[in-house]
C-alpha positions as CSV (number, residue, x, y, z in Angstrom):
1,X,17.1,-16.6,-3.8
2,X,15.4,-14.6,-1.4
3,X,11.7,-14.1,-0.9
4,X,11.6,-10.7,-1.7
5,X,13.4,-11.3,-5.2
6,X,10.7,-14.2,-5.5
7,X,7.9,-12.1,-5.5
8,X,10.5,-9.6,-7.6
9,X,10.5,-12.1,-10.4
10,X,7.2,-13.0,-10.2
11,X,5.8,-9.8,-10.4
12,X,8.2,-9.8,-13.5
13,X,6.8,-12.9,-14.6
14,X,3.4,-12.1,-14.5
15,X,3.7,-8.8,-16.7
16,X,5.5,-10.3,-18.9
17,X,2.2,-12.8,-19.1
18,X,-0.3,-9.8,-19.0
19,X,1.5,-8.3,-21.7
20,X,1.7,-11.2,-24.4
21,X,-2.5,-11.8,-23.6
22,X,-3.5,-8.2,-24.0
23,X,-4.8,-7.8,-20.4
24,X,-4.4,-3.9,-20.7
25,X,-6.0,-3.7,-16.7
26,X,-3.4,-6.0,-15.3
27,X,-0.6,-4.6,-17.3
28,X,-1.1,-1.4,-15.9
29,X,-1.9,-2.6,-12.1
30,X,1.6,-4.7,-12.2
31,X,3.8,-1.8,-13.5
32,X,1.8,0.1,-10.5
33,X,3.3,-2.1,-8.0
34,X,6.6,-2.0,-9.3
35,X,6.8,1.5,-9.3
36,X,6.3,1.5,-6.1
37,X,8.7,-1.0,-5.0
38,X,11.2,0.7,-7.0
39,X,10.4,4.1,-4.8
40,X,10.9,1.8,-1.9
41,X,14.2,0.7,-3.5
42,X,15.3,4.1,-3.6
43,X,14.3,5.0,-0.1
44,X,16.2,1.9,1.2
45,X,19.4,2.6,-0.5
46,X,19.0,6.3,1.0
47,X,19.1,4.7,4.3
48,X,21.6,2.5,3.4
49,X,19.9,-0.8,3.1
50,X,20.1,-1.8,-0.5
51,X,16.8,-3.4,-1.5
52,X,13.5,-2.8,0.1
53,X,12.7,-6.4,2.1
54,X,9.9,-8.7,1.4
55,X,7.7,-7.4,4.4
56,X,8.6,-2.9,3.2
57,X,6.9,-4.5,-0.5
58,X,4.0,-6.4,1.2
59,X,3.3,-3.4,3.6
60,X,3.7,-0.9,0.5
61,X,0.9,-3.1,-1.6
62,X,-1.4,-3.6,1.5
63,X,-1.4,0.6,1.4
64,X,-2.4,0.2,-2.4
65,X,-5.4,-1.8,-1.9
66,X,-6.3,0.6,1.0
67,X,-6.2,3.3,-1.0
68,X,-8.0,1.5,-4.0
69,X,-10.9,0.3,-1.4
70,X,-11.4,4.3,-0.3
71,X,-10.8,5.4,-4.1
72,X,-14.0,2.5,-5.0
73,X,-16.2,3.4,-2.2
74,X,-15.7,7.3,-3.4
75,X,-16.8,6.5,-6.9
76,X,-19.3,4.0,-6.3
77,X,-21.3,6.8,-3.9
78,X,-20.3,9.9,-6.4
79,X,-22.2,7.2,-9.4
80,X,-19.0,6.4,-11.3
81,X,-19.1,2.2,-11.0
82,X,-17.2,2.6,-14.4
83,X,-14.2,4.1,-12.2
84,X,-14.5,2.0,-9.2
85,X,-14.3,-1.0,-11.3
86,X,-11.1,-0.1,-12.2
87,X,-9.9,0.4,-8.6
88,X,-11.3,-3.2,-8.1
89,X,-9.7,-4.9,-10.8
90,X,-6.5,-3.3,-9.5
91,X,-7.4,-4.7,-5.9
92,X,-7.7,-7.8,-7.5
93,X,-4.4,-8.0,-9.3
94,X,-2.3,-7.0,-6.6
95,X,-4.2,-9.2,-4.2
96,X,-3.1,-11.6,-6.2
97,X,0.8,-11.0,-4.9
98,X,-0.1,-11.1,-1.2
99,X,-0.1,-14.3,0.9
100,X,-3.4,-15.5,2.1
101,X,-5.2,-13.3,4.4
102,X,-5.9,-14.8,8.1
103,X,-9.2,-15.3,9.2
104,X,-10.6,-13.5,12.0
105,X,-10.1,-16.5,14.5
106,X,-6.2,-16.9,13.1
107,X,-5.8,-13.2,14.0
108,X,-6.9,-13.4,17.7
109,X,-5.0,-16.5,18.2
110,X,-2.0,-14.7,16.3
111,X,-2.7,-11.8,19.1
112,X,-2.7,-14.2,21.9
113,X,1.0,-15.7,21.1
114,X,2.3,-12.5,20.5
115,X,1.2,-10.7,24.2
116,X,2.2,-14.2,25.6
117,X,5.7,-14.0,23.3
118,X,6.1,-10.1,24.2
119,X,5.4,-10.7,27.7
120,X,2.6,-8.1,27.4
121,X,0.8,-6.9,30.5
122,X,-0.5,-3.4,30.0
123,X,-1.0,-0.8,27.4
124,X,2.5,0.1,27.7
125,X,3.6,-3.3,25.8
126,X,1.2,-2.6,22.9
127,X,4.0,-1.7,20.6
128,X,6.0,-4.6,21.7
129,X,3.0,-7.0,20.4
130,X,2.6,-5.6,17.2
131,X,6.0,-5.6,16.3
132,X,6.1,-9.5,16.7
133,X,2.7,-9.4,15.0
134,X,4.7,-7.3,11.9
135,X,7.7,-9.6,12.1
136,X,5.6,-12.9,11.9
137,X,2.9,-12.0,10.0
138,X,3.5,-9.2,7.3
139,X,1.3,-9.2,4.3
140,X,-1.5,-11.5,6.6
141,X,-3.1,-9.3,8.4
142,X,-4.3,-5.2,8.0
143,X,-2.6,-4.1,11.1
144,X,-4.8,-1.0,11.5
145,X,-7.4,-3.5,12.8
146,X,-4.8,-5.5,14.7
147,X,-3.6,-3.0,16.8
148,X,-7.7,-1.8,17.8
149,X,-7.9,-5.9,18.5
150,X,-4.4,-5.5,20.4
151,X,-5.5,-2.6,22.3
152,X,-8.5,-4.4,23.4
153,X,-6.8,-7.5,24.5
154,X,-4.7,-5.4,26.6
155,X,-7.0,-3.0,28.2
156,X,-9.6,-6.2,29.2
């Protein structure tokens, strides 16, 4: 079985669990996710693929918590904790279906074998590092803040 029908299952798994407790929150934040994998399903079959892979689902539930963080912050600063709690329990649950996040350390030693692996020497191989960042570490790491610690690497 491959890792991306793992996590498949257990997302399956875990709603299935949600639904016999009566946890209404993570009921809904689990059918989110698979939504969305199933639009990334569709968008790999268009292109010819079959199945989205492990690292297109943990890329597409990294967006979600991004967009649940800025959705929080909004409402917490417009006075609506009720409605930012519910982006945070959302966070939480899909969280949950991630692997464990590197530290800060982990992520500049991650940086340092990737120039070394890409053979990085300028700017110009920035693209070169991140991809073996994305390859080897999908899911670990927001790569937003990756590349700015890539970029610096390279330009110092």
């Amino acid at each position: 079985m491959s890792t991306s029908e793992a996590l498949r299952d257990r997302l399956m798994d875990e709603l299935k669990t949600a639904m016999k407790t009566g946890d209404k929150g993570k009921v809904s934040a689990v059918r989110l996710i698979q939504a969305a994998m199933k639009e990334k399903d569709i968008e790999a079959r268009g292109a010819g693929r079959g199945q989205a892979s492990e690292e297109e689902m943990l890329s597409v539930m990294q967006k979600m918590i991004k967009q649940r963080q800025e959705s929080s912050t909004i409402y917490s600063a417009n006075g609506r904790p009720e409605l930012a709690e519910i982006e945070n329990g959302e966070i939480a649950v899909i969280s949950s279906f991630l692997p464990k996040q590197l530290s800060e350390a982990d992520i500049a030693a991650a940086i340092a074998a990737a120039i070394a692996e890409a053979g990085a020497t300028s700017m110009k191989d920035m693209g070169k590092v991140v991809g073996v960042l994305k390859a080897k570490y999908a899911g670990q790491m927001d790569f937003a803040k990756a590349s700015g610690l890539v970029k610096a690497a390279l330009s110092g």
